[in-house]
LUMLO-624662 format. One line per 5 residues: number of its first residue (from 1); for each residue x, y, z of C-alpha. Coordinates in steps of 0.02 Angstrom, whole numbers, plus 50000, padded with zeros to 5 digits. Layout:
BEGIN
NUM) X/Y/Z ~ ...
This chain:
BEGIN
1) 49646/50936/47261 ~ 49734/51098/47174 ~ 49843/51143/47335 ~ 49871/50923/47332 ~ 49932/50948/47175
6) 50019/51101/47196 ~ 50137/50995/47322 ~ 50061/51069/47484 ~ 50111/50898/47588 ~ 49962/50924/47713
11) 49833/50937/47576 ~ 49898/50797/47511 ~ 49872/50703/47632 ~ 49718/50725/47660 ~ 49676/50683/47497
16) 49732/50514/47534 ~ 49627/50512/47682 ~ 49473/50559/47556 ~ 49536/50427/47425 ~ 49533/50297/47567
21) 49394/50332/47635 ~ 49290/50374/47468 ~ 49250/50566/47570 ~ 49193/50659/47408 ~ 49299/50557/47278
26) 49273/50349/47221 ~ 49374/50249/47343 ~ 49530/50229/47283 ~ 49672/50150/47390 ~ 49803/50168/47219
31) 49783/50353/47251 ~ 49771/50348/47425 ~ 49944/50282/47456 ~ 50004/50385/47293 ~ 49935/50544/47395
36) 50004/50471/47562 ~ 50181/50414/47504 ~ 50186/50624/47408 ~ 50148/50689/47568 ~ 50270/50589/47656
41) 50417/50646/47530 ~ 50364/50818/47564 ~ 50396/50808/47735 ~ 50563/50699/47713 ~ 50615/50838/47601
46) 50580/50959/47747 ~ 50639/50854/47878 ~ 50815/50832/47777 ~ 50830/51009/47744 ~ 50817/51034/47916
51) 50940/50938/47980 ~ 51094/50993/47821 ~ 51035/51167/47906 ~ 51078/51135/48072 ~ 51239/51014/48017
56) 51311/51155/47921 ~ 51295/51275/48093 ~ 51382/51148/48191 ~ 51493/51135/48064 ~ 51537/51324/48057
61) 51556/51296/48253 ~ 51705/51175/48219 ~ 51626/51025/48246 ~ 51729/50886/48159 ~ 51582/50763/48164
66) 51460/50877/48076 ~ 51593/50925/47929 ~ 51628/50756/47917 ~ 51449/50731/47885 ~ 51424/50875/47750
71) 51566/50798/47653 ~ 51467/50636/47648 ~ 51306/50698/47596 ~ 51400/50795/47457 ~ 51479/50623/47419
76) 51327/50544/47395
Protein backbone atom coordinates (compact mmCIF):
# COMPACT_ATOMS: atom_id res chain seq x y z
CA UNK A 1 0.00 0.00 0.00
CA UNK A 2 2.96 2.63 0.91
CA UNK A 3 4.86 2.12 -2.57
CA UNK A 4 0.70 2.34 -4.05
CA UNK A 5 0.63 5.38 -2.51
CA UNK A 6 3.93 6.55 -3.16
CA UNK A 7 2.77 6.47 -7.05
CA UNK A 8 4.72 3.25 -7.93
CA UNK A 9 2.04 2.39 -10.95
CA UNK A 10 2.69 -1.46 -10.60
CA UNK A 11 1.96 -1.50 -6.91
CA UNK A 12 -0.85 0.19 -7.57
CA UNK A 13 -2.18 -1.92 -9.42
CA UNK A 14 -2.06 -4.54 -7.66
CA UNK A 15 -3.74 -3.01 -5.04
CA UNK A 16 -6.66 -2.86 -7.18
CA UNK A 17 -6.33 -6.40 -7.88
CA UNK A 18 -6.42 -6.92 -3.84
CA UNK A 19 -9.37 -4.36 -3.51
CA UNK A 20 -11.26 -6.46 -6.13
CA UNK A 21 -10.66 -9.39 -5.09
CA UNK A 22 -10.90 -8.63 -1.15
CA UNK A 23 -6.85 -10.39 -1.03
CA UNK A 24 -5.94 -8.95 2.47
CA UNK A 25 -8.21 -5.75 2.37
CA UNK A 26 -12.55 -5.57 2.43
CA UNK A 27 -13.64 -5.83 -1.15
CA UNK A 28 -13.87 -2.74 -2.47
CA UNK A 29 -14.51 -2.18 -6.27
CA UNK A 30 -14.58 2.08 -5.49
CA UNK A 31 -10.90 1.55 -4.72
CA UNK A 32 -10.26 -1.00 -7.03
CA UNK A 33 -10.89 1.09 -10.09
CA UNK A 34 -9.49 4.26 -8.06
CA UNK A 35 -6.15 2.04 -7.76
CA UNK A 36 -6.61 0.72 -11.40
CA UNK A 37 -7.47 4.06 -13.22
CA UNK A 38 -3.85 5.65 -10.84
CA UNK A 39 -1.98 3.00 -12.24
CA UNK A 40 -3.16 3.51 -15.63
CA UNK A 41 -2.22 7.42 -15.49
CA UNK A 42 1.10 6.37 -14.38
CA UNK A 43 1.77 4.52 -17.25
CA UNK A 44 0.04 7.16 -19.72
CA UNK A 45 2.35 9.60 -18.11
CA UNK A 46 5.24 7.23 -19.07
CA UNK A 47 3.97 6.23 -22.24
CA UNK A 48 3.58 10.16 -23.27
CA UNK A 49 6.88 11.01 -22.07
CA UNK A 50 8.11 8.52 -24.20
CA UNK A 51 6.90 9.38 -27.23
CA UNK A 52 7.67 13.84 -26.73
CA UNK A 53 11.25 12.01 -26.24
CA UNK A 54 11.50 10.38 -29.30
CA UNK A 55 9.36 13.37 -31.29
CA UNK A 56 11.85 15.86 -30.16
CA UNK A 57 14.89 13.43 -31.75
CA UNK A 58 13.13 13.25 -34.94
CA UNK A 59 12.62 16.61 -34.68
CA UNK A 60 16.34 17.54 -34.19
CA UNK A 61 16.76 15.14 -37.33
CA UNK A 62 14.68 17.68 -39.47
CA UNK A 63 11.69 15.99 -39.59
CA UNK A 64 8.91 18.54 -40.44
CA UNK A 65 6.14 16.19 -39.21
CA UNK A 66 7.62 15.68 -35.77
CA UNK A 67 8.24 19.69 -35.21
CA UNK A 68 5.01 20.18 -36.38
CA UNK A 69 3.90 17.95 -33.70
CA UNK A 70 6.00 19.54 -30.71
CA UNK A 71 4.46 22.87 -31.62
CA UNK A 72 1.04 21.31 -31.09
CA UNK A 73 1.56 19.70 -27.91
CA UNK A 74 3.06 23.06 -26.69
CA UNK A 75 -0.21 24.56 -28.09
CA UNK A 76 -2.26 22.56 -26.17
Amino acid sequence: MKAAEQGDAEAQFSLGVCYFGGLGVEQSYTKAVKWYRKAAEQELAKSFSEAVKWLGKAAEQGSLEAQRKLRELNYY
